[in-house]
Every structure is written in structure tokens, then in C-alpha cells.
KOLRO-251743 format. One record per residue (C-alpha): x, y, z; residue number from 1; chain. Coordinates in steps of 0.2 Angstrom, whole numbers, always signed. Example, Ala and Ser with C-alpha at 12.3 -4.5 7.8 and 13.67 -1.06 7.14 Angstrom:
BEGIN
PT      xx      yy      zz     i   ch
PT     +62     -22     +39     1    A
PT     +68      -5     +36     2    A
! end
This chain:
BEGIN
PT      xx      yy      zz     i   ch
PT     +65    -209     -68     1    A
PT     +67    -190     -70     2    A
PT     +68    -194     -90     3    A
PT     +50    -202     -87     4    A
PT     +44    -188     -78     5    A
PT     +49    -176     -91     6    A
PT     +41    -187    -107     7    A
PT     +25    -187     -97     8    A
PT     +24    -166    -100     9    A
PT     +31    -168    -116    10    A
PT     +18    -179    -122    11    A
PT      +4    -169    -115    12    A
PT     +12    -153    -124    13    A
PT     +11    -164    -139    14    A
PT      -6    -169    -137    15    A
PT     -15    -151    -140    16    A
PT     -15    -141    -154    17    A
PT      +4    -132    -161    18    A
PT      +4    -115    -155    19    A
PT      +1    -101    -167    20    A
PT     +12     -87    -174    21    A
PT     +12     -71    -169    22    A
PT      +5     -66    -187    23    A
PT      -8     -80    -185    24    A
PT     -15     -74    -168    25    A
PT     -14     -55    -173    26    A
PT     -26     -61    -187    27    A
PT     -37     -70    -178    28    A
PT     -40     -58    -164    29    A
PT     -42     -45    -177    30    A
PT     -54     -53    -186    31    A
PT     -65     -59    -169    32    A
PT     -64     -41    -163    33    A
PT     -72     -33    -179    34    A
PT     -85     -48    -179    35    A
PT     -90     -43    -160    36    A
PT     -84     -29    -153    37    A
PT     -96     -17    -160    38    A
PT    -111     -29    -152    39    A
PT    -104     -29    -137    40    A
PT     -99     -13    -132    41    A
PT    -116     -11    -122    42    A
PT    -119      -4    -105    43    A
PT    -126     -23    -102    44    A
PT    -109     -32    -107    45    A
PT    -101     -19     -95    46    A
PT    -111     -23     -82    47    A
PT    -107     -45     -82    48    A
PT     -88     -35     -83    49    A
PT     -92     -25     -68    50    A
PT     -94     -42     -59    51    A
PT     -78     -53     -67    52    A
PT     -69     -40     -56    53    A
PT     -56     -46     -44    54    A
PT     -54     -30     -36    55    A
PT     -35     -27     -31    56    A
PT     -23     -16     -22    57    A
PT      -7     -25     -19    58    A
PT      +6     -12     -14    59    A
PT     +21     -10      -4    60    A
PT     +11      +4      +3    61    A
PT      -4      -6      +7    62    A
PT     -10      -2     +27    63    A
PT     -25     -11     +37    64    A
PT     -34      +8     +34    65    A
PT     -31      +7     +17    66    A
PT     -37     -13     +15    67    A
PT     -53      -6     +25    68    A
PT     -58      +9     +14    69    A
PT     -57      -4      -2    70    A
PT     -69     -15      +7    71    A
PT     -78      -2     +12    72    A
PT     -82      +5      -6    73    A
PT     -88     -11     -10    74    A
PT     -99     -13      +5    75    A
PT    -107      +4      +1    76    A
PT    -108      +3     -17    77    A
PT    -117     -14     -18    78    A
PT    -134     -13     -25    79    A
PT    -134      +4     -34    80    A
PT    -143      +5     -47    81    A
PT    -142     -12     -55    82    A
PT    -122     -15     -57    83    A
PT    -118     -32     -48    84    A
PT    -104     -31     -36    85    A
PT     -87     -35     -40    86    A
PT     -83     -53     -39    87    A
PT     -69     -52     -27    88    A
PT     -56     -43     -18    89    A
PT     -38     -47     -19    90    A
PT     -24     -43      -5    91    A
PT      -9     -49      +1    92    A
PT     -10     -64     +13    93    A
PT      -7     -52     +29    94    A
PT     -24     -44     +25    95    A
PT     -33     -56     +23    96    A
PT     -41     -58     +40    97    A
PT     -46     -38     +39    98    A
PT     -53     -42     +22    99    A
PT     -64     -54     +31   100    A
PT     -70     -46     +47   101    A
PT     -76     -30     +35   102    A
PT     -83     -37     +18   103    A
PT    -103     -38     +20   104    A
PT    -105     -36      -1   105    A
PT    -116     -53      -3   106    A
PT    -106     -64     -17   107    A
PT     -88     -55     -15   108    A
PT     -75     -68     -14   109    A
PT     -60     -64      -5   110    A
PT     -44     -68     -12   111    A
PT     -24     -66     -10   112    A
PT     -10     -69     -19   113    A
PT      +3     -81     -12   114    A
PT     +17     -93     -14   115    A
PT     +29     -79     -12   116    A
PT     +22     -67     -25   117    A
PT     +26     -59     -38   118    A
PT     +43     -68     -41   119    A
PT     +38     -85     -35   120    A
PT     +57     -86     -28   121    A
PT     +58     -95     -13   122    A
PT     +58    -112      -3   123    A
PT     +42    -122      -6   124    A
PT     +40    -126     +11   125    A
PT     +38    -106     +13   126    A
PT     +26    -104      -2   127    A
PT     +17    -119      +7   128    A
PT     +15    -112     +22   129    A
PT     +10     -94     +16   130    A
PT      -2    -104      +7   131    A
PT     -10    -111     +23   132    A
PT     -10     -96     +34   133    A
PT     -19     -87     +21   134    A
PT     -33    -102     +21   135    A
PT     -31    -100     +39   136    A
PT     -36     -80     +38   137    A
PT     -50     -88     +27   138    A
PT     -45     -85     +13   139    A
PT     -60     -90      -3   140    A
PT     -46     -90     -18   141    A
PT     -26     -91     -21   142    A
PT     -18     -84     -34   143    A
PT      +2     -90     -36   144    A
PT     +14     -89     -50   145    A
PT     +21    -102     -59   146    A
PT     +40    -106     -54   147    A
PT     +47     -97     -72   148    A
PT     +64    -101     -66   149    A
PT     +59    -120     -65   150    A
PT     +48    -122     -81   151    A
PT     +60    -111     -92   152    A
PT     +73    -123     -89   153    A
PT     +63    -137     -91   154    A
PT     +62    -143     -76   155    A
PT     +44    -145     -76   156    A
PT     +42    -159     -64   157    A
PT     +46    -145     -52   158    A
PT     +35    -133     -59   159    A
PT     +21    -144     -57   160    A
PT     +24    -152     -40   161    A
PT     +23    -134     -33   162    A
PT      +6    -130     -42   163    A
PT      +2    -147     -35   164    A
PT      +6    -144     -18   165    A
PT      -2    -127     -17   166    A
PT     -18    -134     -23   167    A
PT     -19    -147      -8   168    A
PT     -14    -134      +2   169    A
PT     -27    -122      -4   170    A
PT     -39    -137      +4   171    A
PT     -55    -130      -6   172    A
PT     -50    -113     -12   173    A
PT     -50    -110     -29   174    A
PT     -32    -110     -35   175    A
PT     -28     -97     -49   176    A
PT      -9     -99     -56   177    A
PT      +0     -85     -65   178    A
PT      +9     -89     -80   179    A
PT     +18     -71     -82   180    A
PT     +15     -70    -100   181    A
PT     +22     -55    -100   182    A
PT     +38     -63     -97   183    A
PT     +36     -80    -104   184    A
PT     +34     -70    -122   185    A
PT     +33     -83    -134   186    A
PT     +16     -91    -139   187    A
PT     +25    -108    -139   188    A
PT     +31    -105    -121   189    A
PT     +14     -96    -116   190    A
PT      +3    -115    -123   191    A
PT     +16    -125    -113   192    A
PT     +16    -115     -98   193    A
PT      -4    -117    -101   194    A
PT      -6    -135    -103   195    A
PT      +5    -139     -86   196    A
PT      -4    -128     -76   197    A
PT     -20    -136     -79   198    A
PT     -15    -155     -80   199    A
PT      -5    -149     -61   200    A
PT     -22    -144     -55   201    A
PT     -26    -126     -59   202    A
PT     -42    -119     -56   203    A
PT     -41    -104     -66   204    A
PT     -25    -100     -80   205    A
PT     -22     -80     -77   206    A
PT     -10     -70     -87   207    A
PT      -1     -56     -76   208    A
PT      +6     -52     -58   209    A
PT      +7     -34     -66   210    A
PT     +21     -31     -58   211    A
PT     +39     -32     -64   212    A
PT     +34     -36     -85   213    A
PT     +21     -34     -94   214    A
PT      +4     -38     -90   215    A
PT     -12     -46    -102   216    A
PT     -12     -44    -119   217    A
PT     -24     -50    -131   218    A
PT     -12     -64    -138   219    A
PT     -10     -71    -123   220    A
PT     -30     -72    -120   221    A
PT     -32     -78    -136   222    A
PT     -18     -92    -132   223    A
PT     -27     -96    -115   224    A
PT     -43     -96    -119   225    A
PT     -39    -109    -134   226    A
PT     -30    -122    -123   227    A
PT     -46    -120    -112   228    A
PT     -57    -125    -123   229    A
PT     -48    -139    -131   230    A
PT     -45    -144    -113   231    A
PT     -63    -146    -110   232    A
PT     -66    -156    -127   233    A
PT     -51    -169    -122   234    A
PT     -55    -173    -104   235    A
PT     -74    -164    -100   236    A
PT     -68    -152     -88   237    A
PT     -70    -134     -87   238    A
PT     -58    -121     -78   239    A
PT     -57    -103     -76   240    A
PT     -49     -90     -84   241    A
PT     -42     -72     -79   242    A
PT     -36     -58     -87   243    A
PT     -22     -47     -74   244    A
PT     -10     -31     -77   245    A
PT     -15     -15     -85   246    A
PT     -33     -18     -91   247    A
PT     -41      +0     -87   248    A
PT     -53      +4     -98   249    A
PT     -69      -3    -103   250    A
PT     -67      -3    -120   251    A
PT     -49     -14    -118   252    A
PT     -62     -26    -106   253    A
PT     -73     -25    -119   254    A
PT     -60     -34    -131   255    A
PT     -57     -50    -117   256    A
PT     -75     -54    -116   257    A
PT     -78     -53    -135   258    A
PT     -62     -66    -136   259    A
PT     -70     -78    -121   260    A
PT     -85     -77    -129   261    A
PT     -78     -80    -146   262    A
PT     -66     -95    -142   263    A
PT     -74    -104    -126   264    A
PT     -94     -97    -129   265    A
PT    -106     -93    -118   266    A
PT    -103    -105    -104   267    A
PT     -88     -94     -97   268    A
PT     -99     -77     -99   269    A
PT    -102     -82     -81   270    A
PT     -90     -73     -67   271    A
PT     -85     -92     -60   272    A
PT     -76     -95     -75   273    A
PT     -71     -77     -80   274    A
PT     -62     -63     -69   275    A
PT     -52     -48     -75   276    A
PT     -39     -44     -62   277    A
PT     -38     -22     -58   278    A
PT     -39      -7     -49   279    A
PT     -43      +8     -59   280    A
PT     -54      -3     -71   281    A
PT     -69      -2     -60   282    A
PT     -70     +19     -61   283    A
PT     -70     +17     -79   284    A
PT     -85      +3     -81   285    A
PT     -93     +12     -70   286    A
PT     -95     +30     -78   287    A
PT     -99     +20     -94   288    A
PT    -113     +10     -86   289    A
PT    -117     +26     -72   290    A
PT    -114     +40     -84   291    A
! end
């Protein structure tokens, strides 16, 4: 049985396309980026980038006061000038209910991450029941992280039950599962981790905890956004994609959406489909779009 249940992953790895090189995706990223770049560093692109934000503070320093004053900035900056609000804000589950009692910015989704972030290292039944209490706080989103200990062993029969288990948890929520491609590495690995994550239920592939490795490169997005779209073109289905972990300027935000646009097209210019997740990115886009 367990020999079954790893040939039905296996199969589906082998049914998409082989994962490219590192010299291959340099290439290609390179060659979309001098296409598109240029035409899209606008104040206008900036703007649909102001609103893939998924606005974030998730430190070990983090107080309710703290959680308010970020709500609070959004609250007070929506509708200036004509800069769309952010698309969501994103805590730990413990702040989720004080999230919810101060937001009033109309559209702003509130999310958490969950599932015993960022290390994913616990019992399921705990990452389950973190899962549910943050649903309960009212959570609108979940972001997890793939159980790497699991899936780089190959146990991905395990990997996937968890991912399916949060998402019937999640009830509604949208579920958004970190690969940690930071850690992960190898394009190969990165497509594999990719491909599970959606056929287990994922709503949205993101890149990063930006926490203990690196966060979203350009491979990486290129690598998602390309299991994405050949996802779509197998089985008719669209997910979501997000960008996480030291994205800071607008000009680096610039690059993701020239790649979104590039490999998955218009459709996922939309921030239901596209999130970048950050902090100190939304004082960057908006002096560019403000002055």
C-alpha cells in the first residue's frame, strides 16, 4: 500500500514538464525581464503591486499595541490619493481576533500563518488545531509550510495528508502553503514540492517564511509560476501564487509581476491570484507612486 501511495506522486511529478537548470532559468528570466521590465516600471504597475500586498509583521516582539498600529495605518491610509489598499494583513494566529475587531479598510483580508510556523515541526493534531482556532478568531486566509522533513525524505504521503487536512480545516479560508524554496534549493525539488502542494489542495503556491533561509528569488517564481500555468492547461483550474521573504523595493516587485505576467498572463495580474508577502515593501511603492 505505501508503495502505491508513493507511485501515485511520482506519476504526477512525471506528468509535468522536467524542471530546468539553473543556467536555463537564469536565461529565461533574463531574457523576460529585459522584454518587460522597462514597460512596466510605471507608477500604474506599482499601484496593482501596492494591492498584491499581504502586509505582515510576524515577530517575537509582536504586542496587541503593535498588531493595532499596523491595522491602523491601513485603516487611515485607505483611499489616499488613488493607491488601492493592501490586500491583506498577516499575523500570527494569537492576533487574529485583534486584527478583526480593528481592520475597517474595505477589501483587506486578514490572514495568519499556522500549522506551527515557520518550522512546520510538530504533532498534526497541533497544526490542526492551530489551524481551527485561527478560523475561529475569523481568520479570511492560512498560510502553512510544507512538512520539508517529510517531503525531503520522500515521504510524500505525509507531506500531503497534512496539506490536506489543513485545507478541511481551513473550512473556506483560502490555504496558501510555503514551500521554503529557500531551503529546498534545487529547481528539481522546488517543481516536486510544487506539484504536491496543489494536487493536496493548495490554494496559493508561496515561496518563503523569510525566516530561518533564504526567501523568494526569481528562480523560484519562475519555477512556480510555470507548474501553475501547466497546472491550468492539464486540469482547468486556476490557483494562486505569492512571493514572501525579502522583497523591499519596488523595482525587485517590479521583476515578480513582469514574470506573472510573462509565464501565466494577464489573468493572474489580479490580487486574488497574486500576493507579494512584506513589510518594508509598502514604504518603498509608495514613495514611488506618492513621491
Amino acid at each position: 500500500m505505501a508503495e502505491t501511495n508513493q507511485t501515485k506522486y511520482t506519476e504526477a511529478f512525471g506528468a509535468f514538464a522536467p524542471a530546468l537548470t539553473v543556467e536555463e532559468l537564469d536565461s529565461r528570466i533574463a531574457k523576460i525581464l529585459e522584454e518587460r521590465f522597462e514597460k512596466n516600471n510605471t507608477r500604474e504597475v506599482k499601484k496593482f503591486l501596492h494591492s498584491t500586498i499581504d502586509l505582515t509583521t510576524l515577530s517575537g516582539t509582536d504586542t496587541e499595541e503593535k498588531v493595532a498600529q499596523l491595522v491602523a495605518s491601513v485603516n487611515d491610509f485607505e483611499g489616499t490619493e488613488d493607491v488601492p489598499s493592501v490586500a491583506a494583513i498577516c499575523v500570527y494566529p494569537n492576533f487574529v481576533k485583534t486584527v478583526r475587531e480593528i481592520l475597517t479598510a474595505e477589501g483587506v483580508q486578514v490572514a495568519c500563518v499556522s500549522g506551527c510556523f515557520p518550522a512546520s515541526q510538530s504533532f498534526p493534531e497541533v497544526k490542526i488545531a492551530e489551524t481551527a482556532l485561527a478560523i475561529a478568531a475569523g481568520a479570511d486566509e492560512i498560510d502553512i509550510v510544507l512538512n520539508l522533513g517529510a517531503f525531503l525524505a520522500g515521504d510524500y504521503l505525509e507531506a500531503s495528508t497534512e496539506i490536506e487536512e489543513q485545507k478541511a480545516t481551513a473550512r473556506g479560508a483560502h490555504l496558501k502553503v510555503i514551500l521554503e524554496t529557500g531551503a529546498l534549493r534545487d529547481p528539481e525539488l522546488i517543481r516536486r514540492a510544487s506539484i504536491l502542494a496543489l494536487f493536496s489542495g493548495a490554494d496559493f503556491l508561496k515561496t518563503s517564511t523569510g525566516k530561518e533561509f533564504p526567501g523568494a528569488d526569481l528562480r523560484a517564481a519562475y519555477i512556480l509560476c510555470s507548474v501553475l500555468r501547466e497546472y491550468r492547461e492539464k486540469y482547468g483550474e486556476v490557483r494562486g501564487v505569492k512571493f514572501s521573504g525579502g522583497i523591499r523595493s519596488a523595482e525587485e516587485a517590479v521583476k515578480y509581476y513582469c514574470l506573472v505576467e510573462a509565464i501565466l498572463g494577464e489573468e493572474w495580474l489580479d490580487n486574488r491570484l497574486f500576493r507579494i508577502g512584506a513589510s518594508s515593501l509598502v514604504e518603498s511603492l509608495q514613495q514611488e507612486i506618492l513621491g
